[in-house]
PDB file of N, H, CA, C and O in Angstrom:
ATOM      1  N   UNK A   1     260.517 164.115 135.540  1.00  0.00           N
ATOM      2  CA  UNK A   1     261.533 163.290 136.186  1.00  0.00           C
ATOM      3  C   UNK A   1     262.691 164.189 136.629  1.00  0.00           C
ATOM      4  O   UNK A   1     263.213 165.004 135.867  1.00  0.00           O
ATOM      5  N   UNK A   2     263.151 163.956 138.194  1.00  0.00           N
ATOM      6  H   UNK A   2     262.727 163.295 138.813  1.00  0.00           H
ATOM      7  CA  UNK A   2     264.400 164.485 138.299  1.00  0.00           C
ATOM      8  C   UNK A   2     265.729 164.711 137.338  1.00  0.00           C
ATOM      9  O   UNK A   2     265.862 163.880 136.439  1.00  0.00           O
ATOM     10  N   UNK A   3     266.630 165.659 137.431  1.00  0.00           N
ATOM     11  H   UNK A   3     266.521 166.334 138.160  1.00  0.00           H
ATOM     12  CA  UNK A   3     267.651 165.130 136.795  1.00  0.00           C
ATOM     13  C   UNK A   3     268.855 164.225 137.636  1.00  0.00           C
ATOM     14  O   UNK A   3     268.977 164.084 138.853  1.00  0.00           O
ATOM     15  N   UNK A   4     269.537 163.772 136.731  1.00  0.00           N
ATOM     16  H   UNK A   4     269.438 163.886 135.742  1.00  0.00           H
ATOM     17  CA  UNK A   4     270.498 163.238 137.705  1.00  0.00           C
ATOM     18  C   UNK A   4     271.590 163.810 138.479  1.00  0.00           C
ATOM     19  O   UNK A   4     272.272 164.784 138.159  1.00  0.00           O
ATOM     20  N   UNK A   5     271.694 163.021 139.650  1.00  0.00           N
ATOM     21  H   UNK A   5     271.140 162.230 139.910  1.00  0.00           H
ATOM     22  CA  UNK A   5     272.641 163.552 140.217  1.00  0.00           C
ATOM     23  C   UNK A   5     273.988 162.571 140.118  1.00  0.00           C
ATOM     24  O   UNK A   5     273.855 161.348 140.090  1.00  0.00           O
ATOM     25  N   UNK A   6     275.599 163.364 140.055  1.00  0.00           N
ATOM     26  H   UNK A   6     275.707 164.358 140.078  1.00  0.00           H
ATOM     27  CA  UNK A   6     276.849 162.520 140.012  1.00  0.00           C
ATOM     28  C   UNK A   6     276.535 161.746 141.611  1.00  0.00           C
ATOM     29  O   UNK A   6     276.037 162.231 142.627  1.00  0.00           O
ATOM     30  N   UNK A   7     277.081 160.291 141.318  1.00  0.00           N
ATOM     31  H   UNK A   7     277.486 159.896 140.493  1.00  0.00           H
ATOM     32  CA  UNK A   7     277.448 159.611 142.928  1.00  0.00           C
ATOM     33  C   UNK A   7     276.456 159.003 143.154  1.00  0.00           C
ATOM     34  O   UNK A   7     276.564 158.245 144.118  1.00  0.00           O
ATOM     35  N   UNK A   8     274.902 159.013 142.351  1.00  0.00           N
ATOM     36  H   UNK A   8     274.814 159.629 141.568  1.00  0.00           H
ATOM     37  CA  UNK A   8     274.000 158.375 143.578  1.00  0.00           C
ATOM     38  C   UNK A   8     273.487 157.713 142.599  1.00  0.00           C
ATOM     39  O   UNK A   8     273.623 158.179 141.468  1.00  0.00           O
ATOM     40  N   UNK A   9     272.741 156.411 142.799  1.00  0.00           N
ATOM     41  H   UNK A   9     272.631 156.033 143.718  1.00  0.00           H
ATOM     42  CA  UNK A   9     271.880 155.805 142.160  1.00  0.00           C
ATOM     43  C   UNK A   9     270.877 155.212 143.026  1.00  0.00           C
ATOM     44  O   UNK A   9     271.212 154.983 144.188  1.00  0.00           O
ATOM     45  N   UNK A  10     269.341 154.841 142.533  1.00  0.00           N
ATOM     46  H   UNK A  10     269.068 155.027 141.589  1.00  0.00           H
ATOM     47  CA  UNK A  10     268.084 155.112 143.411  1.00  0.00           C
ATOM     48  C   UNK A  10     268.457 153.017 143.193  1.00  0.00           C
ATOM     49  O   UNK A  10     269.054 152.274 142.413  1.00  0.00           O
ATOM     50  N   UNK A  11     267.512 152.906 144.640  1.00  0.00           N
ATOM     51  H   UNK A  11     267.028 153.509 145.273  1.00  0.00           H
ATOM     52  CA  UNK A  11     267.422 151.282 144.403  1.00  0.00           C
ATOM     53  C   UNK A  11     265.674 150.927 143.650  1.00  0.00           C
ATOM     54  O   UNK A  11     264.646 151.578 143.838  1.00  0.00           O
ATOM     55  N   UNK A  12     265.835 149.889 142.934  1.00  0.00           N
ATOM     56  H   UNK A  12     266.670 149.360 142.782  1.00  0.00           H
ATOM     57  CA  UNK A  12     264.245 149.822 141.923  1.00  0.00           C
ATOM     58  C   UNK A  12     263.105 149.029 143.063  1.00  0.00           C
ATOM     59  O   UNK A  12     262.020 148.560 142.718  1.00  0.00           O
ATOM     60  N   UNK A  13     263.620 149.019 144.384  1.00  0.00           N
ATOM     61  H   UNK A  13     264.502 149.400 144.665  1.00  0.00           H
ATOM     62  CA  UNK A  13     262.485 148.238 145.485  1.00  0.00           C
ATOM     63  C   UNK A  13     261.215 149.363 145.377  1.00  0.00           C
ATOM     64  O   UNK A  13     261.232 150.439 144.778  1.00  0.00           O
ATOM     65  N   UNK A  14     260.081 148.741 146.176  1.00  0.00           N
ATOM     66  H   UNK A  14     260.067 147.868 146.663  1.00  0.00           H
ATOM     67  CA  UNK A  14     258.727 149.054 146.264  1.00  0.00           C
ATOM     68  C   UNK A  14     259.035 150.630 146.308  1.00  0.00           C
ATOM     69  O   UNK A  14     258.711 151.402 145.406  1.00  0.00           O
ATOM     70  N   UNK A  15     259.771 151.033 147.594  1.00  0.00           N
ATOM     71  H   UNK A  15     260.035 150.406 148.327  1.00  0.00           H
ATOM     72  CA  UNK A  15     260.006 152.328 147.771  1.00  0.00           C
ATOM     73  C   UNK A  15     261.354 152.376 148.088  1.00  0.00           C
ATOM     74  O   UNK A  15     262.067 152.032 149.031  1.00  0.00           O
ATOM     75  N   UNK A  16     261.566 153.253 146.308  1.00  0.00           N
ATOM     76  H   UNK A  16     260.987 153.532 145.542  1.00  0.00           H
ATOM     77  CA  UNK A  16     262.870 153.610 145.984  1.00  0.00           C
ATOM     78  C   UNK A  16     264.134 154.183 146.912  1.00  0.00           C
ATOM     79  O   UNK A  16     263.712 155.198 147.465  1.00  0.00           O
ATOM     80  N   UNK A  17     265.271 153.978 147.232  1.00  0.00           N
ATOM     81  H   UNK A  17     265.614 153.153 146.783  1.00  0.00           H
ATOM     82  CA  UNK A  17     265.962 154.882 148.286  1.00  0.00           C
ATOM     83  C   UNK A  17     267.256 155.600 147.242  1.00  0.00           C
ATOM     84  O   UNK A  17     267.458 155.198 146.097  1.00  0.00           O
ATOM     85  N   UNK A  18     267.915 156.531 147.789  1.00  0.00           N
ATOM     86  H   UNK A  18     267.751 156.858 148.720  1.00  0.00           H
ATOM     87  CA  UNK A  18     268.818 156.975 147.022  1.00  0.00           C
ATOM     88  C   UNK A  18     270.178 156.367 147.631  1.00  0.00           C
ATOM     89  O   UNK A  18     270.212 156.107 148.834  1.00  0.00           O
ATOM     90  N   UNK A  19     271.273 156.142 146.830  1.00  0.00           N
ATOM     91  H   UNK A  19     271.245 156.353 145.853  1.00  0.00           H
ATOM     92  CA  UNK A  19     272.610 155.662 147.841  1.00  0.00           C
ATOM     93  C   UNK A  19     273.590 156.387 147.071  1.00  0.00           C
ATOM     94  O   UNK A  19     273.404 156.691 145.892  1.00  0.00           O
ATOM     95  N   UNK A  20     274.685 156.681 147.756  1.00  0.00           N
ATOM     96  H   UNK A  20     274.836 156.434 148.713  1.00  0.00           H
ATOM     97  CA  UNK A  20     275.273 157.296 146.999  1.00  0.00           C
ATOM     98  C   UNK A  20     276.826 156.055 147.012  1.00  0.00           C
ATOM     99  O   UNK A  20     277.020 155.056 147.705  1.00  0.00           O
ATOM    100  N   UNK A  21     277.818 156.809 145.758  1.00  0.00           N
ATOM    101  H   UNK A  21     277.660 157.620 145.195  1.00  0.00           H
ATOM    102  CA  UNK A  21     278.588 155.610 144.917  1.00  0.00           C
ATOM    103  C   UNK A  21     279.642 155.013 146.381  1.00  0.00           C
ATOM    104  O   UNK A  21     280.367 154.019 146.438  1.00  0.00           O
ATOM    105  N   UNK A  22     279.351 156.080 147.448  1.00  0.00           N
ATOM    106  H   UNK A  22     278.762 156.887 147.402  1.00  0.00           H
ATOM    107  CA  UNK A  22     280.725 155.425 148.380  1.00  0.00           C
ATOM    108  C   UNK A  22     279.570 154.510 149.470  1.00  0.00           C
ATOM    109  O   UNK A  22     278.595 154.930 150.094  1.00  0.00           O
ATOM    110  N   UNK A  23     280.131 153.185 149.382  1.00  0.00           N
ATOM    111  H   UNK A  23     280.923 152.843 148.876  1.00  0.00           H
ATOM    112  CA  UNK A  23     279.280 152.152 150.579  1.00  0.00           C
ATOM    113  C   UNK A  23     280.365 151.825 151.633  1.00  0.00           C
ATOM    114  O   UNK A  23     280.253 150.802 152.308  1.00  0.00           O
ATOM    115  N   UNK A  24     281.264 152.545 151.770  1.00  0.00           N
ATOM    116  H   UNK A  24     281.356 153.376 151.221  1.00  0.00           H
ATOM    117  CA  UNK A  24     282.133 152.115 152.705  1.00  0.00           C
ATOM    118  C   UNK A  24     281.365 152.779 153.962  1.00  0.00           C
ATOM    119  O   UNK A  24     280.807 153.875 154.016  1.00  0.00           O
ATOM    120  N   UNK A  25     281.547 151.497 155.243  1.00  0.00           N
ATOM    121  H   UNK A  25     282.000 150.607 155.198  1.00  0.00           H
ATOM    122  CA  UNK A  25     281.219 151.662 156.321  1.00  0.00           C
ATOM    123  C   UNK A  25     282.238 151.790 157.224  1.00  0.00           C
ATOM    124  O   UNK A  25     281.985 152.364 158.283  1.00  0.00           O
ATOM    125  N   UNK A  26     283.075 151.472 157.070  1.00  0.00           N
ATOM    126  H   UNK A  26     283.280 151.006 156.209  1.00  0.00           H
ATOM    127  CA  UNK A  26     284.250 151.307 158.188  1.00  0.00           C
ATOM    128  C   UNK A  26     284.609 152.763 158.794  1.00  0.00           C
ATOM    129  O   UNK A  26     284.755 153.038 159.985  1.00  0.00           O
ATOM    130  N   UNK A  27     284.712 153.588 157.735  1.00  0.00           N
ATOM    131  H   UNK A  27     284.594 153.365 156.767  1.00  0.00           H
ATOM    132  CA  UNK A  27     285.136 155.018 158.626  1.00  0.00           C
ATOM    133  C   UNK A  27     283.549 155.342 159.564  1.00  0.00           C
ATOM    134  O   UNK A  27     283.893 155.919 160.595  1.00  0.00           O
ATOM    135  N   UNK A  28     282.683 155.245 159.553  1.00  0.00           N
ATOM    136  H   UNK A  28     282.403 154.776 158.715  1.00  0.00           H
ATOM    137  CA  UNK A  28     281.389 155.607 159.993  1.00  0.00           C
ATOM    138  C   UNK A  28     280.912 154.991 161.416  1.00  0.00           C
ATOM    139  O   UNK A  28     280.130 155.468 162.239  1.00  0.00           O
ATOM    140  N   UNK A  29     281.770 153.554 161.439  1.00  0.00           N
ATOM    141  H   UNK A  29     282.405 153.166 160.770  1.00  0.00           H
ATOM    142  CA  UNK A  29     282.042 152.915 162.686  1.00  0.00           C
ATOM    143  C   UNK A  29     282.459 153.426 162.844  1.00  0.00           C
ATOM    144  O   UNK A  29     281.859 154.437 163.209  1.00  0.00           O
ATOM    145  N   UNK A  30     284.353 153.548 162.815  1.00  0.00           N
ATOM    146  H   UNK A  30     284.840 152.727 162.519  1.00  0.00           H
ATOM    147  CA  UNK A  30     285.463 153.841 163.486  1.00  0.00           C
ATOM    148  C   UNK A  30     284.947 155.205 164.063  1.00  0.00           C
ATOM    149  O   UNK A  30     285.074 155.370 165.277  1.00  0.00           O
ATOM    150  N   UNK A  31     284.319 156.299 163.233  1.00  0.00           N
ATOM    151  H   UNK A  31     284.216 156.165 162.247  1.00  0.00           H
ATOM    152  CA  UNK A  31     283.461 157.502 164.240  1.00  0.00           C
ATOM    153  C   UNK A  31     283.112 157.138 165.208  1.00  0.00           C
ATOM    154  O   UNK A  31     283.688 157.229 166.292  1.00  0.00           O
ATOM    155  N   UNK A  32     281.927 156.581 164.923  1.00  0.00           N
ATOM    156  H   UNK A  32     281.459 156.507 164.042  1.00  0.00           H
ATOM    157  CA  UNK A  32     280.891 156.369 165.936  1.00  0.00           C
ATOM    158  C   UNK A  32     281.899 155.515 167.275  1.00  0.00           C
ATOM    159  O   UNK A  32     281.903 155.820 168.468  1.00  0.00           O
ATOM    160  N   UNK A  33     282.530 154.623 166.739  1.00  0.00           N
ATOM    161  H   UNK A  33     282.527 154.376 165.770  1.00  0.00           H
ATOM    162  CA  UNK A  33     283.384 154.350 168.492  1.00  0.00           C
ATOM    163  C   UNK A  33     284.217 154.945 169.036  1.00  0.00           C
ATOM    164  O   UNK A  33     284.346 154.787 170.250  1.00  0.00           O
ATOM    165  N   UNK A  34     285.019 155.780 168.367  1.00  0.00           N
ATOM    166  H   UNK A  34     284.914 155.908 167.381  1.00  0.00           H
ATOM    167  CA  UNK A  34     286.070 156.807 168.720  1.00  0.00           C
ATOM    168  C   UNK A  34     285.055 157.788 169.554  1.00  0.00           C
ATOM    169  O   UNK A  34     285.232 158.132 170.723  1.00  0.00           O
ATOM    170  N   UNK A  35     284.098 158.120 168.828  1.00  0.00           N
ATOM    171  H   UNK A  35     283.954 157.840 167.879  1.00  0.00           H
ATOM    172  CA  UNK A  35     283.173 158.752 169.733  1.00  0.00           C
ATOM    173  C   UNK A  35     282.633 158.690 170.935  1.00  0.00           C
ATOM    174  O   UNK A  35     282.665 159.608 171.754  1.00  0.00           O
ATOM    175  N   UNK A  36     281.786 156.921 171.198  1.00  0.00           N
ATOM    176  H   UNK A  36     281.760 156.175 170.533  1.00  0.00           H
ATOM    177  CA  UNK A  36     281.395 156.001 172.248  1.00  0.00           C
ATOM    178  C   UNK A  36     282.735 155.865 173.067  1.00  0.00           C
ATOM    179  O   UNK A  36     282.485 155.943 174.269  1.00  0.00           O
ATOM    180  N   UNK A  37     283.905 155.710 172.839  1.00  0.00           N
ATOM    181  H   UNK A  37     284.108 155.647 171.862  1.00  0.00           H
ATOM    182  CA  UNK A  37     284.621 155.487 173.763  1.00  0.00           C
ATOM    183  C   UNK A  37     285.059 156.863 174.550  1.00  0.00           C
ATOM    184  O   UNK A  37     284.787 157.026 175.739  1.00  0.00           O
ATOM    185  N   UNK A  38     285.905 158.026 173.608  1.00  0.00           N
ATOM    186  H   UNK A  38     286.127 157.894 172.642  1.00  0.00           H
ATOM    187  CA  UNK A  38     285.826 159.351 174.221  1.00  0.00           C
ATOM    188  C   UNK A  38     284.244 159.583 175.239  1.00  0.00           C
ATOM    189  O   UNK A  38     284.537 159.589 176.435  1.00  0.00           O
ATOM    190  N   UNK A  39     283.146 159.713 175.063  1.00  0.00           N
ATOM    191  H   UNK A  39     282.907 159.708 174.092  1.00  0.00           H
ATOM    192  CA  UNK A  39     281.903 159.504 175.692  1.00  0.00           C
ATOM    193  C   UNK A  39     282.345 158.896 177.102  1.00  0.00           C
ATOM    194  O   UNK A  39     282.277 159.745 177.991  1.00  0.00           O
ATOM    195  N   UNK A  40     282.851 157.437 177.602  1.00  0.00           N
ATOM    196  H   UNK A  40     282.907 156.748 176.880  1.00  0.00           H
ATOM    197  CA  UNK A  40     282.791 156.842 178.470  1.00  0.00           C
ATOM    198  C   UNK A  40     283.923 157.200 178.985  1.00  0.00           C
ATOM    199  O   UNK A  40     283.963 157.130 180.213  1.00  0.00           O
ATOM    200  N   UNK A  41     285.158 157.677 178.287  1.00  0.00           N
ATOM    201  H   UNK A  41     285.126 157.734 177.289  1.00  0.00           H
ATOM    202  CA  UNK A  41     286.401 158.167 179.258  1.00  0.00           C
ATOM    203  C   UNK A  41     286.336 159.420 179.813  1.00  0.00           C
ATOM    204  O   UNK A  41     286.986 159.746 180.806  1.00  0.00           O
ATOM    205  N   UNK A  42     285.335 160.373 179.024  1.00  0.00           N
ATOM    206  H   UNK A  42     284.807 160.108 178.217  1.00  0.00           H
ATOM    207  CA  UNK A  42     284.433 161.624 179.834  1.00  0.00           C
ATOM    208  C   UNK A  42     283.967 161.865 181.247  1.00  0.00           C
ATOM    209  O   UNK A  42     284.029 162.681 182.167  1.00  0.00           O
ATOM    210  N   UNK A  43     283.437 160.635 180.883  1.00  0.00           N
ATOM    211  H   UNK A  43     283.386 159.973 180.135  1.00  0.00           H
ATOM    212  CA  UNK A  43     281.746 160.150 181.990  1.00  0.00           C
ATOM    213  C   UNK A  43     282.993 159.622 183.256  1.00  0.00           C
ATOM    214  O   UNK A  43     283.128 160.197 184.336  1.00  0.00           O
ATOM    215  N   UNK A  44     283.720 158.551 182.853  1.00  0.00           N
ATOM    216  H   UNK A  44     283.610 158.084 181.976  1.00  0.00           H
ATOM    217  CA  UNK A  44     284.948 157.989 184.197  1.00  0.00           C
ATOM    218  C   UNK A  44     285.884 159.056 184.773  1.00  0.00           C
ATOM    219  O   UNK A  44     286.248 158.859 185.932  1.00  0.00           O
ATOM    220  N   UNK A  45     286.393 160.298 184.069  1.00  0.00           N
ATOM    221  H   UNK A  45     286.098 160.458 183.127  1.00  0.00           H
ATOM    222  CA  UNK A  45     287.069 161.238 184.886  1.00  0.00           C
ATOM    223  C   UNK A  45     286.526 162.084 185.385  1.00  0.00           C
ATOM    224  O   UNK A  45     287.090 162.807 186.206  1.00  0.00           O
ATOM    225  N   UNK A  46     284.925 162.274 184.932  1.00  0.00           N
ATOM    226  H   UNK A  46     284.467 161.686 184.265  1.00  0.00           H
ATOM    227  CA  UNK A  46     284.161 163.408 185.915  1.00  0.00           C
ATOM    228  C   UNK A  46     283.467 162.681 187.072  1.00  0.00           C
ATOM    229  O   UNK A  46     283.113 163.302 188.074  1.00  0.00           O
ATOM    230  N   UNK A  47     283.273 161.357 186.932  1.00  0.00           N
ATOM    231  H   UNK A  47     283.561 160.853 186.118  1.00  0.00           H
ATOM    232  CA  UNK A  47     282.911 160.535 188.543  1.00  0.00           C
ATOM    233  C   UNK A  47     283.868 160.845 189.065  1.00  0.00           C
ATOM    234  O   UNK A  47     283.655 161.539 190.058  1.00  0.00           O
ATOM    235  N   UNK A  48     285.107 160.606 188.810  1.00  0.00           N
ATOM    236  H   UNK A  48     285.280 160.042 188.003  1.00  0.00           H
ATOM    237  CA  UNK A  48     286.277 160.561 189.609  1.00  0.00           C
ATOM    238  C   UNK A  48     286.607 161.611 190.171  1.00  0.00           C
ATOM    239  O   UNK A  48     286.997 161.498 191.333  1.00  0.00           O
ATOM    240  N   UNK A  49     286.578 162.635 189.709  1.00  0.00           N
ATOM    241  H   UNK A  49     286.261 162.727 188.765  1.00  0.00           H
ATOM    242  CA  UNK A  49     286.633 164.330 190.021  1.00  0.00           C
ATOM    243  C   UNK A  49     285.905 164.207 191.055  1.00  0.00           C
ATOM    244  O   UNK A  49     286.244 164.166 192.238  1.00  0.00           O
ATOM    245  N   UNK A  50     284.294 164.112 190.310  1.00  0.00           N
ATOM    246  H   UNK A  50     284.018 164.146 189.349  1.00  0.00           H
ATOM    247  CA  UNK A  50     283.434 164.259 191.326  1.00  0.00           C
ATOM    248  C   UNK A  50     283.653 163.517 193.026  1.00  0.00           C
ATOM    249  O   UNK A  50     283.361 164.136 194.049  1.00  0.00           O
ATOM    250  N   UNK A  51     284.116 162.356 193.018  1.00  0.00           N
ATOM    251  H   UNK A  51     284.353 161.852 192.187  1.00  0.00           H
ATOM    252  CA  UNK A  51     284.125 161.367 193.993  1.00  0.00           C
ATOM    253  C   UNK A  51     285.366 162.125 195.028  1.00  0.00           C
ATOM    254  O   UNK A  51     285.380 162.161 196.259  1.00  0.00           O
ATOM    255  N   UNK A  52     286.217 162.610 194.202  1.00  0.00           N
ATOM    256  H   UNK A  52     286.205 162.581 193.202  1.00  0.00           H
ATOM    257  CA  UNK A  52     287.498 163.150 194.745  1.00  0.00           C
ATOM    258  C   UNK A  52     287.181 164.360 195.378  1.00  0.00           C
ATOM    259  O   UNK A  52     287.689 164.642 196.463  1.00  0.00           O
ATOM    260  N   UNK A  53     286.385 165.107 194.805  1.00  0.00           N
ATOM    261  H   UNK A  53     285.972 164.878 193.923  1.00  0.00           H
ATOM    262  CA  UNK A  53     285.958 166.444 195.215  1.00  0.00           C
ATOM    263  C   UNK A  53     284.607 166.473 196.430  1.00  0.00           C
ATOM    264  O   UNK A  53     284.429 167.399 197.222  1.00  0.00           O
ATOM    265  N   UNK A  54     283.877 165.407 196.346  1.00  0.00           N
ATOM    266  H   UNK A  54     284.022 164.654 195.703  1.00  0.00           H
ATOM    267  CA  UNK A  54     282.898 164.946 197.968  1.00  0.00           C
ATOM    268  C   UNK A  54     284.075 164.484 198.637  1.00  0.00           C
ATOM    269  O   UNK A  54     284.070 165.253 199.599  1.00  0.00           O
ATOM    270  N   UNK A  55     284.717 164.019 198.734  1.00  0.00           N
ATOM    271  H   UNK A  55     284.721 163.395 197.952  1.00  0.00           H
ATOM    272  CA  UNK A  55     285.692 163.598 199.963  1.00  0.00           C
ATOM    273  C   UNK A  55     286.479 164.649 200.490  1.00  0.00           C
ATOM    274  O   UNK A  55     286.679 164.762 201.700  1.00  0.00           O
ATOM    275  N   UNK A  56     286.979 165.503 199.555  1.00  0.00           N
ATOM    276  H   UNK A  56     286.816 165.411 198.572  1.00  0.00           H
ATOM    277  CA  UNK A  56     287.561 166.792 200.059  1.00  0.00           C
ATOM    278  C   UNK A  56     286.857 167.307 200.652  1.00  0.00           C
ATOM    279  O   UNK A  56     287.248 167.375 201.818  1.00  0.00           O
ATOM    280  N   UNK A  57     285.521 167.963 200.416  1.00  0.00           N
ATOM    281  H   UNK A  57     285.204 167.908 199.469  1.00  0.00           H
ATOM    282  CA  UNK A  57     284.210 168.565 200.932  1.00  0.00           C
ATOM    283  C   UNK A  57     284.266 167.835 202.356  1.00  0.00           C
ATOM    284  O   UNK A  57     284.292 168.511 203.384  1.00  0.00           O
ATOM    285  N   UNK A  58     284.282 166.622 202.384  1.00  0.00           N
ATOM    286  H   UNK A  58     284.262 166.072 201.549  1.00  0.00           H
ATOM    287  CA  UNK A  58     283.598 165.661 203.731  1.00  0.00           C
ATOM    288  C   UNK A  58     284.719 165.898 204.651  1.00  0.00           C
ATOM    289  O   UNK A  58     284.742 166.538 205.702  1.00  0.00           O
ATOM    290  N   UNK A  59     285.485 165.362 204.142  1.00  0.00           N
ATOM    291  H   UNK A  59     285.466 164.842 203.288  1.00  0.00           H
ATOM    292  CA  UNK A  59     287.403 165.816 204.853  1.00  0.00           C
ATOM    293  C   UNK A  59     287.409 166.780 205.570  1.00  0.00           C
ATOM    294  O   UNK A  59     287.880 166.645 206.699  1.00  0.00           O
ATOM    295  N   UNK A  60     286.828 168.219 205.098  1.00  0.00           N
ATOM    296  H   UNK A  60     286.446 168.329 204.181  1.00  0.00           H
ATOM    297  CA  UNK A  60     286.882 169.645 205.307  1.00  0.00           C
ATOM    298  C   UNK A  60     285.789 170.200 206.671  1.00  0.00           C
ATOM    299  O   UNK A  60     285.709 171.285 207.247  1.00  0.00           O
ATOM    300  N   UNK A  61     285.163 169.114 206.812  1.00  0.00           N
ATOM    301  H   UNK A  61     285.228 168.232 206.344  1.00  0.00           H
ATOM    302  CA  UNK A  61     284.166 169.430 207.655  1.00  0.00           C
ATOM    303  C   UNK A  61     284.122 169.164 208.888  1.00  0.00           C
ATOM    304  O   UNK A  61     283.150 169.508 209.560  1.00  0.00           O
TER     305      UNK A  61
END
């Protein structure tokens, strides 16, 4: 048998999982959307660049 480890305890279902003592989810969201949103304000100023920078190009010609 393993030894134990501090923080985690196994669940007794069919097939056991390990969890560890912190179940807080909230910081793990708040990542993940701080993330998803930085992501989409990325993606909106490089269209915009981009869009700005074909018109200059087209302008120029």
């Amino acid at each position: 048998m393993p030894t134990t480890i501090g923080n985690v305890r196994l669940d007794d279902e069919a097939r056991p999982t390990a969890y560890t003592a912190d179940y807080d989810w909230r910081g793990s969201v708040f990542k993940g959307s701080l993330l998803l949103l930085l992501g989409l304000g990325m993606t909106v100023i490089l269209v915009t660049v981009l869009k700005r920078n074909d018109r200059a190009v087209a302008g120029s010609s």
